[in-house]
C-alpha positions in Angstrom: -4.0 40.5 -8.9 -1.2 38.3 -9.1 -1.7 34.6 -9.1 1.4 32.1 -8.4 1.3 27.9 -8.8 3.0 25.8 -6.2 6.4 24.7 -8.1 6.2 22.0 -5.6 2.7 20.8 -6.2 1.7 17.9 -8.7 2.0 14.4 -9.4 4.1 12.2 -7.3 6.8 9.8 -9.1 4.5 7.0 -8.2 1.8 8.3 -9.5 3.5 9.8 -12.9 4.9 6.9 -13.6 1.4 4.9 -13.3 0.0 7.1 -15.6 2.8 6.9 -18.4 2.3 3.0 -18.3 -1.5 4.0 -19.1 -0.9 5.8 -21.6 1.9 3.8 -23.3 -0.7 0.6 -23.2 -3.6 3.0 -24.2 -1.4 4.6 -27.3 -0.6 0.6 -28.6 -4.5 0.2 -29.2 -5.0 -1.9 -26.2 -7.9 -2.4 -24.1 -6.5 -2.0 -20.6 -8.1 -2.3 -17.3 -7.2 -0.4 -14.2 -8.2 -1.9 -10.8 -9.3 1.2 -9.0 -9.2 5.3 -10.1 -5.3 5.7 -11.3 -5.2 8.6 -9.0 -7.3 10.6 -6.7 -8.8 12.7 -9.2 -11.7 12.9 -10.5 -10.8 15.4 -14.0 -7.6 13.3 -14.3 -9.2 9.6 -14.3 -12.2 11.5 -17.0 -9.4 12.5 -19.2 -7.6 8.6 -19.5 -11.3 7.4 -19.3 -11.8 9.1 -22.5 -8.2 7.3 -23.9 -9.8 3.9 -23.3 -8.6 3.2 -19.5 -11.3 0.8 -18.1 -11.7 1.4 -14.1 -12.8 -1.6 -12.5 -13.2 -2.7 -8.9 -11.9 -5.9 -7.2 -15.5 -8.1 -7.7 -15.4 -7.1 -11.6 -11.8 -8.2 -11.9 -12.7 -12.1 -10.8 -15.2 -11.8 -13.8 -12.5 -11.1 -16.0 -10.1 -13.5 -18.0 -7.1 -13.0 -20.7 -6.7 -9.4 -20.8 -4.6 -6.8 -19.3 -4.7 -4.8 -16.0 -3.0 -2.0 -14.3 -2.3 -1.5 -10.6 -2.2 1.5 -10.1 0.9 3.3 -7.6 -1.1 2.5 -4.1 -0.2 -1.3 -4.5 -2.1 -4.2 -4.1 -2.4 -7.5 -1.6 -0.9 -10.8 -2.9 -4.8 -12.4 -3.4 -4.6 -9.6 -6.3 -1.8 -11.6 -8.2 -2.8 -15.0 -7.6 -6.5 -13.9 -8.8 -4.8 -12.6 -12.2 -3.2 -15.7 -12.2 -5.9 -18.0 -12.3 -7.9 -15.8 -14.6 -5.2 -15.8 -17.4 -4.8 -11.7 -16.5 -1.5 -10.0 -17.5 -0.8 -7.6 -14.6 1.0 -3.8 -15.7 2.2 -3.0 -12.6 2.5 0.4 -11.8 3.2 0.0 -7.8 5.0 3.2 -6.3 8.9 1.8 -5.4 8.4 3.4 -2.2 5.1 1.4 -1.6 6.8 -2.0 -3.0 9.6 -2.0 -0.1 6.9 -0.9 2.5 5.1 -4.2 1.4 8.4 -6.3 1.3 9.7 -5.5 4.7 6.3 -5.8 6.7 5.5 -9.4 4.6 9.2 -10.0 6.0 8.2 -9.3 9.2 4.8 -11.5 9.8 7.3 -14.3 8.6 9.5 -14.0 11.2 9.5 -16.6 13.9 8.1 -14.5 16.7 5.2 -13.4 14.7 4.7 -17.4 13.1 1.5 -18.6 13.8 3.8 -21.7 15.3 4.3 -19.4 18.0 2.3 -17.9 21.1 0.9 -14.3 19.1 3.5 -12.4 21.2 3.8 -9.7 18.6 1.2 -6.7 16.8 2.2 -5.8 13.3 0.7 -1.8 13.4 0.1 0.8 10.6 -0.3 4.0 11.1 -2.8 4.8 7.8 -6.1 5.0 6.4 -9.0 1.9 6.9 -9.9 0.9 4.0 -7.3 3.0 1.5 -5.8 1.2 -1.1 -2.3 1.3 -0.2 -3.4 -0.1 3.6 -5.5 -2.8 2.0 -2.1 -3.8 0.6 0.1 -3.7 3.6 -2.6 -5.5 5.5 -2.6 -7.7 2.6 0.9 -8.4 3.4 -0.1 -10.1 7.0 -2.9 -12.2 5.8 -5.4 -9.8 7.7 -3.5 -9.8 11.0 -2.0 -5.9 10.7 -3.5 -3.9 13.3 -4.5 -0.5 11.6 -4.9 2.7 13.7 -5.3 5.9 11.8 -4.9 8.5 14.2 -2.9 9.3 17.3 -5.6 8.7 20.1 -5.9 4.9 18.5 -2.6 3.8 19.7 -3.8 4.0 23.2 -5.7 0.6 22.2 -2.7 -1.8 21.7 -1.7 -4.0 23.8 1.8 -2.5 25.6 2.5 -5.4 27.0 3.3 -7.4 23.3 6.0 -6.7 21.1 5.3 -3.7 18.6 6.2 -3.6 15.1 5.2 0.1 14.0 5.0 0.9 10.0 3.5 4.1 8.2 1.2 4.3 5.1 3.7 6.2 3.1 1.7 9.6 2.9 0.7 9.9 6.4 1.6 13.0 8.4 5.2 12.7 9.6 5.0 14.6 12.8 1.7 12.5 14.1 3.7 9.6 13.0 6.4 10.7 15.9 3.7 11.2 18.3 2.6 7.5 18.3 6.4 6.7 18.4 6.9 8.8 21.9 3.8 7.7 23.3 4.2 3.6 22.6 7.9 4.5 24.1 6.6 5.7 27.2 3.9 2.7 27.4 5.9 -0.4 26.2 6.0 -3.1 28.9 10.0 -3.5 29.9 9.4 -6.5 29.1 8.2 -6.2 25.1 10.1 -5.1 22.4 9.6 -2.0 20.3 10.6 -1.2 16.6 9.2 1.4 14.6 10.1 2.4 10.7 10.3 5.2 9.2 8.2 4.3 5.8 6.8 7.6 5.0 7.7 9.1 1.4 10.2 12.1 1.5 8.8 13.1 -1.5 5.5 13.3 0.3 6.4 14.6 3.5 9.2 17.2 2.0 6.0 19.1 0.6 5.0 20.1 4.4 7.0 22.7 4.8 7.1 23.8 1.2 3.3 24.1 1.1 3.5 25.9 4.5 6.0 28.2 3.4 4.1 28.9 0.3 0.5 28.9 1.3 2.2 32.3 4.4 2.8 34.3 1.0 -0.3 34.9 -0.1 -3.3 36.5 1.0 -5.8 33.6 -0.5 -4.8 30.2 -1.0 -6.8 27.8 -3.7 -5.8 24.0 -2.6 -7.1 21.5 -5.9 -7.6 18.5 -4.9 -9.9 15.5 -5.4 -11.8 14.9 -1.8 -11.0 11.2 -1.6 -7.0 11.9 -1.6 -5.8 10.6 1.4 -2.3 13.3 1.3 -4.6 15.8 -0.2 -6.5 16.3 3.5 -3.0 16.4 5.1 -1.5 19.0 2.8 -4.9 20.8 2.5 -5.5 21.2 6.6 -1.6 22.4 6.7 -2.2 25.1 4.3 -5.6 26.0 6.5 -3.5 26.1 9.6 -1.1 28.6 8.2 -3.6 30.8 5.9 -7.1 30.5 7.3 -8.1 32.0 3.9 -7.3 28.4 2.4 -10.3 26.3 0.4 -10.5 23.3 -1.0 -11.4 22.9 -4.9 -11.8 20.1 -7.4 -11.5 22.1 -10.3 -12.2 26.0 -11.7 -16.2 25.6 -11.8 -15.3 25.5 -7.8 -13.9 29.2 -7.5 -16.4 32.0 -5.9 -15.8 34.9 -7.0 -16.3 36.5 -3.8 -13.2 35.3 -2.2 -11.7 37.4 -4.0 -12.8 40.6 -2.6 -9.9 43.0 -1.7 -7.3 40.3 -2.5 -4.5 41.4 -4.0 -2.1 37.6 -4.2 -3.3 34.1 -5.1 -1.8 30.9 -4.7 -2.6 27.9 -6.2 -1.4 24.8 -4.8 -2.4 20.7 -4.4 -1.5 17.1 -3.5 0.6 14.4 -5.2 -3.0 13.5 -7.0 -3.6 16.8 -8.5 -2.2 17.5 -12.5 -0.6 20.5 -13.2 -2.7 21.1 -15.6 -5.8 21.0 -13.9 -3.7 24.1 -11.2 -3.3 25.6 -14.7 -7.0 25.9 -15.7 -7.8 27.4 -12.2 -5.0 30.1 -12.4 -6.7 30.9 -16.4 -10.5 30.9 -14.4 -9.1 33.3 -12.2 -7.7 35.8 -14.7 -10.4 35.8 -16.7 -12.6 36.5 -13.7 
């Protein structure tokens, strides 16, 4: 049986980077905080968990004073840094770059005049992403609540085509659904109203599409690790499955049954921006050995 890892698969650069600062605070000695899992992953957050790294969530951070945490690469709403500074709390911040201009351009946005609260509220601020995911939490953030969030492609039918529409992605959402909304707000605007949308989906992200669709074709049985809370991970994950129904979704080795592999004669292993290379590694070994 021969068993191949995605080259492609693995850590993002935000997300590599966030846990390098982790681990250059953690190898100092220093007791460091992270506001929220690091990454998507359950082994990966276990294994810096066990270096020290502290996960808390936002009502345990207003507890907290003089100490140090990390935000991790989804980003975080500006009530985040003025709560660490009241409370004295040094702030590591490990945002994605990609995430930091998404938050910079839509903030620019609600401050423009047409979208000032000076104004008539002639325009909707939309993102296409997640409820409730960190990164959206952020943008929203951005907007002082006022971002309208729709997270799939039937939702855009509930705008408002007669406003102005400024359209923004969460940076890992699906490209191609992203350019369905596009077409259909194009075809629903009011003459009248103006429409903008921006491309702010990650290439890095959305490159992997057709890379994890080319790979997941050459083999017979596809293994896709992944921790079930990452957002990409279901979007990477359901385009494997629509190219190799033989695809499932793992968290780690313990997760293999043997019985998929009944008369298969190729494995792949493959996973989302959250998933460590070495946790694809132990599922190849669990595989050999079976």
């Amino acid at each position: 049986m021969i068993v191949e890892i995605d080259n492609g698969s693995g850590f993002c650069f935000g997300v590599t980077t966030a846990i390098q600062k982790a681990e250059e605070e953690l190898a100092k000695g220093t007791k460091l905080y992270c506001l929220g899992d690091i990454v998507h992953n359950g082994m990966e957050c276990d294994r810096l968990r066990q270096m020290g790294l502290i996960t808390i969530n936002h009502d345990e951070m207003q507890q907290l004073h003089d100490v140090k945490v990390l935000l991790r690469a989804h980003g975080e709403p500006p009530a985040t840094y003025e709560l660490a500074r009241r409370n004295n709390i040094e702030i590591i911040d490990a945002t994605c770059p990609v995430v930091l201009q998404l938050q910079k351009r839509i903030k620019k946005q609600y401050l423009s005049p047409d979208t000032s609260d000076l104004l008539p509220p002639t325009s909707q601020i939309v993102i296409f992403g997640k409820n409730g995911h960190a990164e959206v939490l952020g943008l929203v953030g951005q907007t002082e609540g006022k971002a309208i969030v729709i997270e799939q492609f039937e939702d855009v039918k509930q705008l408002d085509f007669s406003r102005d529409i400024y359209l923004y992605s969460q940076t890992t959402k699906s490209l191609d659904e992203f350019h369905r909304i596009i077409e259909y707000i194009q075809q629903h605007i009011s003459p009248e109203a103006t429409f903008k949308s921006f491309d702010t989906i990650c290439r890095s992200v959305a490159n992997r599409m057709p890379n994890i669709s080319s790979f997941a074709t050459r083999h017979d049985l596809i293994l896709f690790v992944c921790g079930r809370k990452s957002s990409n991970g279901k979007v990477l994950f359901n385009e494997c499955l629509r190219v190799n129904p033989n695809t499932h979704l793992i968290e780690g080795p313990e997760e293999i049954d043997p019985t998929w592999l009944n008369g298969i004669q190729t494995v792949g292993i493959c996973g989302a921006t959250s998933t460590p290379k070495w946790l694809m590694e132990q599922c190849r070994d669990a595989l050999l050995k079976m």
